[in-house]
C-alpha positions as CSV (number, residue, x, y, z in Angstrom):
1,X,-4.5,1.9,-15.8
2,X,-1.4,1.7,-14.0
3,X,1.6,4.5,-13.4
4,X,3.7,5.5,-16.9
5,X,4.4,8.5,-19.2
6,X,2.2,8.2,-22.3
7,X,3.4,10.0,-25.1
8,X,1.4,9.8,-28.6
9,X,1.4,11.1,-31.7
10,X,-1.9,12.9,-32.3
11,X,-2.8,11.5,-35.7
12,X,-4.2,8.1,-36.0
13,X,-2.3,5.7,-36.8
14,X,0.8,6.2,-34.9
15,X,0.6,3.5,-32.0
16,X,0.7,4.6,-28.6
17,X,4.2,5.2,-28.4
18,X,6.6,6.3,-24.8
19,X,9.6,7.2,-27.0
20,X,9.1,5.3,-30.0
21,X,7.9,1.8,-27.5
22,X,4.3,0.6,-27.7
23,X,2.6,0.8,-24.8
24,X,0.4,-1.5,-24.1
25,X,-2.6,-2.1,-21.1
26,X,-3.1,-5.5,-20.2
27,X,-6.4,-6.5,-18.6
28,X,-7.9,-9.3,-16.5
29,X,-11.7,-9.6,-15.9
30,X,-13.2,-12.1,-13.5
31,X,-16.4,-12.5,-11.6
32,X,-16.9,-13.5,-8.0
33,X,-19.1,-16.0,-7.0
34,X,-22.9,-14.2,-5.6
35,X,-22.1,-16.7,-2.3
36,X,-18.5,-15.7,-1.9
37,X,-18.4,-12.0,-2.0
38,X,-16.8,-11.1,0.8
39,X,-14.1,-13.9,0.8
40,X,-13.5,-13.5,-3.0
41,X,-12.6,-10.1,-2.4
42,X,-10.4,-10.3,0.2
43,X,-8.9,-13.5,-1.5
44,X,-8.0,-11.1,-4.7
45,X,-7.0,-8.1,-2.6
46,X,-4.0,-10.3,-1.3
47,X,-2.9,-12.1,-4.8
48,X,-2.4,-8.9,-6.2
49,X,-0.7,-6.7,-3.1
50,X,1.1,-10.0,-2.8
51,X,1.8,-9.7,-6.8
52,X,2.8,-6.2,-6.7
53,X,5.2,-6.7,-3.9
54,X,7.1,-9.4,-5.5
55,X,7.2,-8.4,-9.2
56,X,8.4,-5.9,-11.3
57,X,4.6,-5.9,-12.7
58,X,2.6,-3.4,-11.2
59,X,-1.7,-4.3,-11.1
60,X,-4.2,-2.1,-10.2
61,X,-7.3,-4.0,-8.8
62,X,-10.9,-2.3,-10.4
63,X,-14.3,-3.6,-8.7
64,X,-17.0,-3.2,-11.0
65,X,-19.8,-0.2,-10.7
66,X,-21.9,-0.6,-13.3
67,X,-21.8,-2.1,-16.7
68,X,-20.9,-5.9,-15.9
69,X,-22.5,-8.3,-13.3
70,X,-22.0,-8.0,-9.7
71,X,-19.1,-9.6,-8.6
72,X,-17.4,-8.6,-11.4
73,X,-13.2,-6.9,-10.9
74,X,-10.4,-6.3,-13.5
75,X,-6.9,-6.2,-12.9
76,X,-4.7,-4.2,-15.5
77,X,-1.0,-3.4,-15.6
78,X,0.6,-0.8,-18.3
79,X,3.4,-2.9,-20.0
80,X,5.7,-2.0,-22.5
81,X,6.6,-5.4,-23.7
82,X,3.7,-8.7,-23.3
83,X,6.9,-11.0,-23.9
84,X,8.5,-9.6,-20.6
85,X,5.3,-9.5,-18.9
86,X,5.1,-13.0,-19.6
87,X,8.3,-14.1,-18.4
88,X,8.1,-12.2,-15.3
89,X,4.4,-14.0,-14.6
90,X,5.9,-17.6,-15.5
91,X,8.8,-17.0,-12.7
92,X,6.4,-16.3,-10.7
93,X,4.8,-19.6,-10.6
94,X,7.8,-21.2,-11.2
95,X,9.3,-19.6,-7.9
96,X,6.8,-17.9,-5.9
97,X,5.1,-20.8,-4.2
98,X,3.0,-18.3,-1.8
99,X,1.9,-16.5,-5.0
100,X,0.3,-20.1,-6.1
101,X,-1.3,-20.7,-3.5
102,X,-3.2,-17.3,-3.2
103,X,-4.0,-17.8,-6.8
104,X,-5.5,-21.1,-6.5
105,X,-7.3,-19.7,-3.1
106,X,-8.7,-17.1,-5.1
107,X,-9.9,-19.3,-7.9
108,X,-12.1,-21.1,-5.4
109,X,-14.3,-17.9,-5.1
110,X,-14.8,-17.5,-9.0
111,X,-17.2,-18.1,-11.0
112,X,-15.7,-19.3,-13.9
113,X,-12.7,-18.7,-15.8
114,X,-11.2,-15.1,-16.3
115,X,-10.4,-13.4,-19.3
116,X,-7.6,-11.6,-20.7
117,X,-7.0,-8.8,-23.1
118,X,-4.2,-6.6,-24.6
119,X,-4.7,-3.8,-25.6
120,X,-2.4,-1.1,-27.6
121,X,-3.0,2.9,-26.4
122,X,-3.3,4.4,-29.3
123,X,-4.0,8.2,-28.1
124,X,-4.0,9.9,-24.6
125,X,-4.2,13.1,-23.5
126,X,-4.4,14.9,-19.8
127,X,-2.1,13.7,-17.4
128,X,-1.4,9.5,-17.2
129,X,0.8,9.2,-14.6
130,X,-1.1,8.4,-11.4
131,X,-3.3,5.8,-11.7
132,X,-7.1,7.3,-11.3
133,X,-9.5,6.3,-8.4
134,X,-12.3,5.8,-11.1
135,X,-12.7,5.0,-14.4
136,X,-15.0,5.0,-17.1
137,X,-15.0,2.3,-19.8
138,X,-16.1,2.3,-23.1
139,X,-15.8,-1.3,-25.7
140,X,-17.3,-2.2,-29.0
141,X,-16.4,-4.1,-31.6
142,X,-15.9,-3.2,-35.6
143,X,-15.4,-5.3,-38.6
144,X,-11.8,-5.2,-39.4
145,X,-13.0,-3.4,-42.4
146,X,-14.1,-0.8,-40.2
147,X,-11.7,-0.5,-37.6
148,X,-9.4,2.1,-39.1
149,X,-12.3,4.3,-39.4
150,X,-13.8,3.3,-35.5
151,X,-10.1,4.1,-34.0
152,X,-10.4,7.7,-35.4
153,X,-13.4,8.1,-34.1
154,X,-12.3,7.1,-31.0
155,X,-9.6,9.2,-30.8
156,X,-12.2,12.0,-31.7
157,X,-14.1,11.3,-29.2
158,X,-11.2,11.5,-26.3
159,X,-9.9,14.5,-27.3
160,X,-13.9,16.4,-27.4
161,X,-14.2,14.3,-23.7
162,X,-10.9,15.9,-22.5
163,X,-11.9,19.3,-23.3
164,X,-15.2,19.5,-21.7
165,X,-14.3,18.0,-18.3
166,X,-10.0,18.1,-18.3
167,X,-10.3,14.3,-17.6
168,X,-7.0,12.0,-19.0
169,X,-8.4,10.2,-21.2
170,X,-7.2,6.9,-23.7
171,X,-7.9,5.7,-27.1
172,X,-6.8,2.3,-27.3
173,X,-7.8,-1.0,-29.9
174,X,-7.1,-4.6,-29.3
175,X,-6.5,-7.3,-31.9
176,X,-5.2,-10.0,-29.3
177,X,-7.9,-11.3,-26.3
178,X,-10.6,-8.9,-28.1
179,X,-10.9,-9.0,-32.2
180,X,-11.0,-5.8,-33.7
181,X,-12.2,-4.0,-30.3
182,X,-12.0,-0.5,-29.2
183,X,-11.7,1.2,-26.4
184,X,-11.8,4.4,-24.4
185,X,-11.3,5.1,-21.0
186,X,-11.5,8.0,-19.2
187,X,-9.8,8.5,-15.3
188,X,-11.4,10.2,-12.5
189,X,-10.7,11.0,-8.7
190,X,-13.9,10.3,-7.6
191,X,-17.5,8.7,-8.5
192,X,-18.9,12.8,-8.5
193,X,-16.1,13.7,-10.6
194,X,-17.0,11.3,-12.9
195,X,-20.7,11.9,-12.9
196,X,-19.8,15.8,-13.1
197,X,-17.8,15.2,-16.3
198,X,-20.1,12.9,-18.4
199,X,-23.4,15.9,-17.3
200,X,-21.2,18.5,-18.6
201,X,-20.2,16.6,-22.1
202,X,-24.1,15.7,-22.5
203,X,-24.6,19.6,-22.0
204,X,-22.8,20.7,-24.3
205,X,-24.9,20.1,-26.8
206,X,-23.0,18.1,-29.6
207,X,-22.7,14.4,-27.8
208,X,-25.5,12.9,-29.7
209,X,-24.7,14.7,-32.5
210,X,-21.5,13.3,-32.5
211,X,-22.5,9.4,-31.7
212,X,-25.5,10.2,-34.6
213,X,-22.3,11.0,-37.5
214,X,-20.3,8.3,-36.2
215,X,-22.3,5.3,-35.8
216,X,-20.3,2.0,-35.9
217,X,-19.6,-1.0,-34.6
218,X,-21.2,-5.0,-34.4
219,X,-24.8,-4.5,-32.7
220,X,-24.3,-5.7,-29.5
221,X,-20.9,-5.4,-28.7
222,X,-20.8,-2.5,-26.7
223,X,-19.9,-2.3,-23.6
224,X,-20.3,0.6,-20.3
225,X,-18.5,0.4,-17.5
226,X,-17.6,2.1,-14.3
227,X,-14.9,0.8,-12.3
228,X,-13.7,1.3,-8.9
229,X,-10.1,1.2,-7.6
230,X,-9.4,-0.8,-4.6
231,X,-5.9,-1.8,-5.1
């Protein structure tokens, strides 16, 4: 997550809205090589300080905890309008010859292609506008039958989240870069503070209670992450 004012209406479905304009989070994941750790790292910490000093679109650099393969980082910027964001990523390698050639230095370390996703907020609560130290990721996938009913659910469960630990928390669903995906994320100042939340929302006593009534989404597809910031 990246700095902005999120402002939503609390009933499902009114899009995540920052006076009446979507707000969207985009999201890049890629995976280091195991034999270029170091250098990959250091290769992605410049592209995006590079990016952020020479673009009106703002990343935040993740290294993954837990939940994905070693190696693996996201990159995610809060938009307002993908067809801006766009434009502003084509000048830059239409101008920004420096920018290229980090890119392509950093592609050296990857290992394989990275993937993209957009993703509209759909509900937030607790203060979003510094961007956390940690977060806490949550994915899965519904038929599109289902996914009116999953987003509530989500939203359901970020508003119980929030009130056991005080966390900002997001609701959000993608239909572009993920089919009929939804996600919640949770931000945090620390690795303890997120540990502290989640054993105080399994004490409470309704957790699995809650997961039990609300069982959804494509076997498989879930996905738990923890992510730390480094940009």
């Amino acid at each position: 997550m990246t700095p902005g004012t999120v402002e939503c209406s609390p009933e499902w479905p009114a899009t995540g809205l920052k006076g009446g304009t979507p707000v969207y989070l985009y999201n890049r994941q890629l995976t280091i090589k195991p034999d270029s750790l170091r250098a990959g790292s250091a290769a992605l910490v410049d592209a995006v300080s590079h990016l952020n000093a020479n673009s009106s679109n703002q990343f935040a650099l993740w290294q993954g905890l837990l939940g994905a393969p070693v190696g693996t980082f996201g990159a995610s910027c809060r938009i307002d309008s993908y067809g801006d964001f766009t434009d502003e990523v084509a000048r830059l390698y239409a101008e920004d010859e420096a920018y290229v050639d980090k890119v392509e230095t950093m592609g050296t370390h990857m290992d394989g292609s990275a993937t993209d996703s957009l993703w509209n907020i759909v509900h937030a609560v607790g203060e979003q506008g510094e961007v956390p130290n940690v977060c806490s990721v949550v994915r899965f996938k519904v038929i599109p039958a289902e996914l009116k009913a999953g987003m509530a659910m989500a939203v359901e469960m970020v508003d119980f989240f929030h009130s056991i630990h005080g966390a900002p928390m997001t609701a959000s669903m993608s239909m572009w870069g993920e089919a009929s995906a939804i996600g919640i994320i949770g931000g945090y100042d620390s690795v303890q503070a997120f540990e502290e939340g989640s054993r105080a929302v399994q004490a409470e006593g309704s957790f699995f209670d809650r997961l039990e009534a609300n069982a959804m989404g494509i076997p498989g597809s879930n996905m738990h992450g923890v992510m730390r910031r480094i940009v």
